[in-house]
C-alpha positions as CSV (number, residue, x, y, z in Angstrom):
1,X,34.3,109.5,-33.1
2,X,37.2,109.6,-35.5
3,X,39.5,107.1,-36.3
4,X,41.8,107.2,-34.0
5,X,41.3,104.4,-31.4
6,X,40.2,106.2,-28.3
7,X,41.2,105.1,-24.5
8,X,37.7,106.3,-22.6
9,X,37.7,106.0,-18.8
10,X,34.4,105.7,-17.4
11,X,33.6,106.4,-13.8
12,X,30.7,105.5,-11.9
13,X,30.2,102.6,-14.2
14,X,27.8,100.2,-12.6
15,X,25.4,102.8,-13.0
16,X,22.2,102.9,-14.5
17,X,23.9,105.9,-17.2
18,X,27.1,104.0,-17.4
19,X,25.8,100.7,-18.7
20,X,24.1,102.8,-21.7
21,X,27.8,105.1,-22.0
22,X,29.3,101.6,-22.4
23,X,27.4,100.2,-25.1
24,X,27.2,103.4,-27.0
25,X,31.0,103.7,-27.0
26,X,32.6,103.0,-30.4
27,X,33.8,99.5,-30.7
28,X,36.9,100.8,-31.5
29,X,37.5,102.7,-28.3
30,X,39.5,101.0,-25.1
31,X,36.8,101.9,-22.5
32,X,38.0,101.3,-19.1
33,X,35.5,101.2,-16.4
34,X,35.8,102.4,-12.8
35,X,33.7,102.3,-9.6
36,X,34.1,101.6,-6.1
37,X,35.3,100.4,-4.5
38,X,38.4,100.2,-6.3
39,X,38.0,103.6,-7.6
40,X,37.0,106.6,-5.0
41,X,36.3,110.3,-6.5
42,X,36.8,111.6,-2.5
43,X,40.4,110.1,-2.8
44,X,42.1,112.8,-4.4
45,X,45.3,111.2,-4.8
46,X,44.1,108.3,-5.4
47,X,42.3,109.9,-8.5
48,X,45.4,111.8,-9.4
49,X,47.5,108.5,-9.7
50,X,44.9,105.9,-11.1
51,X,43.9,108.8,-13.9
52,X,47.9,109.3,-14.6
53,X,48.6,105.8,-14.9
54,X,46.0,105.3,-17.5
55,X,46.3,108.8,-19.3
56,X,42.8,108.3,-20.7
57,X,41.8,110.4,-23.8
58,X,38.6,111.2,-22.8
59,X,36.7,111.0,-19.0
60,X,33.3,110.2,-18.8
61,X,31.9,110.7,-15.1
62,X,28.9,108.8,-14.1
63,X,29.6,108.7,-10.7
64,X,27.5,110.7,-8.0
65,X,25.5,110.5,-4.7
66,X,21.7,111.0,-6.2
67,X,19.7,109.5,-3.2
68,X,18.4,113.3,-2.7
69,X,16.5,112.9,0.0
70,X,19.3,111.1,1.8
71,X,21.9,113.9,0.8
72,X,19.8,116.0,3.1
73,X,21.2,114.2,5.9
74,X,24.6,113.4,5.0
75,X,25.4,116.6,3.6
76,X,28.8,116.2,3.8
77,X,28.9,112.7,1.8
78,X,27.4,114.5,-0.8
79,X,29.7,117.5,-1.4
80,X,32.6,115.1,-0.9
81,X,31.5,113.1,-3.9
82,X,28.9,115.5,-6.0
83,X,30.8,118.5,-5.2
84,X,34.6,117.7,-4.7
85,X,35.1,114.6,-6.4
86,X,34.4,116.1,-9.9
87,X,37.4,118.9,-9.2
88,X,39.6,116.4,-8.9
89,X,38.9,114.3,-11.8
90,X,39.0,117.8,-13.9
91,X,42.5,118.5,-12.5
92,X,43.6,114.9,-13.6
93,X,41.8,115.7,-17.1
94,X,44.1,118.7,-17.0
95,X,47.1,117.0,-15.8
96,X,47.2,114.3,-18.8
97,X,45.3,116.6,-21.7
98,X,42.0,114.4,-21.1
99,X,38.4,115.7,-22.2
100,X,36.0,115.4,-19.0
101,X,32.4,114.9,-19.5
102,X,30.5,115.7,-16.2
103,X,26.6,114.6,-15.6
104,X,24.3,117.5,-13.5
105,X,21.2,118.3,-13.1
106,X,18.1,120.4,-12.8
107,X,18.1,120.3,-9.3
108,X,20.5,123.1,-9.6
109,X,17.9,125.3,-10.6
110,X,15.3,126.7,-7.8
111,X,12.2,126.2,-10.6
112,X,10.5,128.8,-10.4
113,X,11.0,130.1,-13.9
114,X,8.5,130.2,-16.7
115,X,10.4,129.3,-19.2
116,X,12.7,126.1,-20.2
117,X,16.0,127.3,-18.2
118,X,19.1,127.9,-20.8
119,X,22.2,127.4,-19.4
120,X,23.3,130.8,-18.3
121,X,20.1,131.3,-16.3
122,X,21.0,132.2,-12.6
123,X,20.9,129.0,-10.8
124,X,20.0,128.7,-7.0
125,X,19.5,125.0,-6.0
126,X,17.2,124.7,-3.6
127,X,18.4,121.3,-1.5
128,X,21.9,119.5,-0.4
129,X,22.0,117.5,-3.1
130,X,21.1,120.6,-5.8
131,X,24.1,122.6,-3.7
132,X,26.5,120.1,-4.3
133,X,26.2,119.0,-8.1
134,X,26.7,122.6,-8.5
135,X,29.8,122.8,-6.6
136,X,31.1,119.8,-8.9
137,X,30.1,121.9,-11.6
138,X,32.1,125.1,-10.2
139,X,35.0,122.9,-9.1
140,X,35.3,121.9,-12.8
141,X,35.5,125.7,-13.8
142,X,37.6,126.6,-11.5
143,X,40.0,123.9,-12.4
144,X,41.4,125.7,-14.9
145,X,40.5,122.6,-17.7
146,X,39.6,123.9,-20.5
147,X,37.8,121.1,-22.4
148,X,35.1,119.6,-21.0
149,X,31.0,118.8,-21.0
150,X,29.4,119.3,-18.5
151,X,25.6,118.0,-19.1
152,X,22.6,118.6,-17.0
153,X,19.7,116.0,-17.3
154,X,17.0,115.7,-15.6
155,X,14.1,112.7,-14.6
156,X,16.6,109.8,-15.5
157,X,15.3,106.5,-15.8
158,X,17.1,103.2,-17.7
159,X,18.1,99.5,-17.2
160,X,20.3,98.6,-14.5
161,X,19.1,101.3,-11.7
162,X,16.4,102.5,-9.4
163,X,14.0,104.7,-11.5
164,X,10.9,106.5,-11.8
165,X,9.4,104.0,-14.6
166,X,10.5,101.1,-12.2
167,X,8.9,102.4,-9.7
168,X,5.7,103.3,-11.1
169,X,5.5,99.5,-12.1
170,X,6.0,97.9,-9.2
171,X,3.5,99.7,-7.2
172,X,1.1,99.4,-10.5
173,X,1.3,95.8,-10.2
174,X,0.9,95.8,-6.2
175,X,-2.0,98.8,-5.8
176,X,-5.3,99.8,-7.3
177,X,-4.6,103.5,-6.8
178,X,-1.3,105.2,-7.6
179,X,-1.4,109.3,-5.5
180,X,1.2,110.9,-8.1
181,X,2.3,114.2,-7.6
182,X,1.3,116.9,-10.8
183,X,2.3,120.0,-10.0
184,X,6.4,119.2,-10.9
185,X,7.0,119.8,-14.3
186,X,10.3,118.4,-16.2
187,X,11.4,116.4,-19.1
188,X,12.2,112.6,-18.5
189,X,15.3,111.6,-19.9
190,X,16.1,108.0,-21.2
191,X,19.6,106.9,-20.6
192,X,20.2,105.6,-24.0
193,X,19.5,109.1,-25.7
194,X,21.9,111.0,-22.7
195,X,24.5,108.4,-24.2
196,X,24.4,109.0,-27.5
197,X,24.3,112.9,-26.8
198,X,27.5,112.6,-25.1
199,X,29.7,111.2,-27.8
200,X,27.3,113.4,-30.0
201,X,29.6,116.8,-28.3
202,X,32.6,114.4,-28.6
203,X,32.7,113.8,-31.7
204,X,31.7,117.4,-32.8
205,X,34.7,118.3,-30.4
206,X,37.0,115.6,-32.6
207,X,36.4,118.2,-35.6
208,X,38.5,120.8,-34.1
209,X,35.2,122.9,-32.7
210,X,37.3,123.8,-29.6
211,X,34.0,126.7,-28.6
212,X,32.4,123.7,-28.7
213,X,33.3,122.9,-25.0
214,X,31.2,124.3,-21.6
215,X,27.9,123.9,-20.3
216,X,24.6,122.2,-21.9
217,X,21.2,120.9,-20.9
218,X,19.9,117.8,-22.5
219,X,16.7,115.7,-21.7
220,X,13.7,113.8,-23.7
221,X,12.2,116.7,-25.5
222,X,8.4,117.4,-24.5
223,X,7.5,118.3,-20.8
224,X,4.9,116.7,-18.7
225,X,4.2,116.5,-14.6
226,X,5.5,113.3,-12.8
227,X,1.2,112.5,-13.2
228,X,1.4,112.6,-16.9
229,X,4.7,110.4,-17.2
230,X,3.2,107.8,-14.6
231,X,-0.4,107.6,-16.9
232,X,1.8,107.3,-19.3
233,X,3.9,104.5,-18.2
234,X,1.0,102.5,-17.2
235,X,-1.0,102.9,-20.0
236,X,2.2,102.2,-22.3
237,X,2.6,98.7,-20.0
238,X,-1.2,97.7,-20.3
239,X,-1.1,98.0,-23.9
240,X,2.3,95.7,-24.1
241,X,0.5,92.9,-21.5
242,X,2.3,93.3,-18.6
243,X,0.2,92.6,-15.9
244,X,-1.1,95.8,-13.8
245,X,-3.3,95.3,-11.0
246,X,-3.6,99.6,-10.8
247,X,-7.4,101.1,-11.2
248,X,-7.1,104.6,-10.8
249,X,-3.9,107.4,-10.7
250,X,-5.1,110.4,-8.7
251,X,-3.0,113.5,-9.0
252,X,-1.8,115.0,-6.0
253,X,0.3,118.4,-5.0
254,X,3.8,118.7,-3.4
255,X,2.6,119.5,-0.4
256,X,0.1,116.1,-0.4
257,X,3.2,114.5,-0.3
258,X,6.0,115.9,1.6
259,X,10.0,114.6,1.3
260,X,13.2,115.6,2.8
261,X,14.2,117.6,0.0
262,X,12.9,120.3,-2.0
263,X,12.1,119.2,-5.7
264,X,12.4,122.3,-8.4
265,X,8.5,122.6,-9.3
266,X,9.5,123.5,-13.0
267,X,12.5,122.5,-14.7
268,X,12.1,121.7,-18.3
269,X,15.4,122.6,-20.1
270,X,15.9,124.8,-23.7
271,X,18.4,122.5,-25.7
272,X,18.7,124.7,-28.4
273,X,22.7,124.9,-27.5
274,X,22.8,121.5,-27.9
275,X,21.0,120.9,-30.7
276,X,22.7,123.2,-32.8
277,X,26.2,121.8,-32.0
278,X,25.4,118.7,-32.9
279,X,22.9,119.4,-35.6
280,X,20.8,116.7,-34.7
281,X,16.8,115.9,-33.4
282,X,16.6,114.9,-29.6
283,X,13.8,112.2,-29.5
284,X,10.2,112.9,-28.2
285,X,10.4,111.4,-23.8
286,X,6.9,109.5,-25.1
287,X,9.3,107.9,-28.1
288,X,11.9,106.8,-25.7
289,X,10.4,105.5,-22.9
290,X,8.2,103.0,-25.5
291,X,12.1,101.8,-26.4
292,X,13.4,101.6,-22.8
293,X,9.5,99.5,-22.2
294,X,10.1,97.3,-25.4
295,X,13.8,97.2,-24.2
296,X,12.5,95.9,-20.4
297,X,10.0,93.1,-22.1
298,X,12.5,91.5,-24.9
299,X,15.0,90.9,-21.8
300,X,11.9,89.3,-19.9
């Protein structure tokens, strides 16, 4: 970031991506940090006033409904805060000359591609909670703001929230078979790497690279099936001691284990947009999820 002494609002932020977005903000920044339930994204007023009063330089928004399985139930919950909420914090981004960085996902794509999805590959989301981060996506188009990031991840895991490597843990230590589906392919994504790519674009932006705004995928680089990450994860944990009682993982398909909503069956991202605006390496998921395990023990 530059030198200037930044005033960074962050939504959402006792989140599992916020707590990384908050340590990786420069220590010269102001970083104010906003959640419910003092802070609703529904509430456009609300939004309109709070954002004026602070007349942030920069937005970060962390905020969203991501229970997906739930979304397919309260449908409307989740386009009031995945698909509206994000309008209005662009149109208070507009309204006081604020960059807005936005957090999507995969799930907006219907995976069934063979090839890492760039990000002006058609989309067609394939659940409720898919159809509504795209809405927040379109509703932050339509807005008329002209800078902003909006950043699809996928497979998020970090401290401080419910995750796939958590997860996997807990069940390690309480089963002697794990049934892990295999047939989903993706990229995990380690919150402390989404972080640092997001004041990555901002600082690229602070250089005067106005084209430098729009759309961009980023996740740990590699692919694997939710089976490899999980034989992954447990083998990573054995070797670093922590206690496992789990004998066996057996792959199983999508349909072996049926949810509420539909998961893309291949989403693995091209971050070649990405990676030349910033110039920079995105770390291997193996690399980062050793950090985020040697990050869990030391706090142990």
């Amino acid at each position: 970031m530059t030198n200037k002494v930044r005033k960074i609002v962050v939504i959402g932020a006792n989140g599992m991506l916020a707590q990384k977005v908050i340590e990786a903000a420069d220590s010269a920044a102001k970083v104010i940090c906003l959640d419910l339930p003092e802070f609703d994204i529904t509430d456009r007023v609300a939004v309109l006033h709070t954002i004026e009063e602070l007349c942030p330089d920069v937005i970060i928004n962390c905020a969203a409904y991501t229970q997906v399985d739930k979304c397919e139930t309260e449908e409307a919950l989740a386009f009031r805060v995945n698909g509206e909420g994000p309008g209005f914090l662009a149109e208070a981004a507009k309204e006081c000359d604020a960059v807005l960085v936005h957090i999507s996902t995969d799930y907006v794509f219907a995976g069934d591609s063979g090839t890492p999805y760039r990000e002006d590959d058609p989309v067609g989301p394939l659940s409720v909670y898919g159809r509504s981060k795209l809405k927040g996506e379109r509703a932050i188009i339509a807005s008329g703001l002209l800078r902003y990031f909006i950043l699809r991840t996928s497979w998020l895991y970090g401290p401080g929230g419910p995750n796939f490597v958590e997860t996997v843990l807990r069940l390690a230590a309480e089963r002697e078979e794990l049934r892990i589906v295999s047939d989903q392919i993706g990229s995990p994504t380690y919150t402390g790497d989404l972080a640092r790519a997001i004041f990555a674009l901002l600082q690229k932006s602070d250089d005067g690279r106005g084209s430098i705004y729009g759309i961009y995928h980023f996740s740990g680089d590699g692919a694997c099936s939710w089976y490899d990450f999980a034989s992954v994860i447990v083998a990573r944990a054995q070797a670093a001691g922590i206690p496992l009682r789990v004998k066996t993982i057996t792959p199983i398909t999508t349909a072996d284990y049926p949810l509420p909503a539909i998961r893309p069956a291949y989403s693995v991202f091209n971050k070649s947009k990405y990676q030349t605006a910033v110039a920079a390496n995105i770390p291997q998921w193996q690399q980062s999820l050793q950090i985020y395990l040697d990050e869990r023990q030391a706090i142990i």
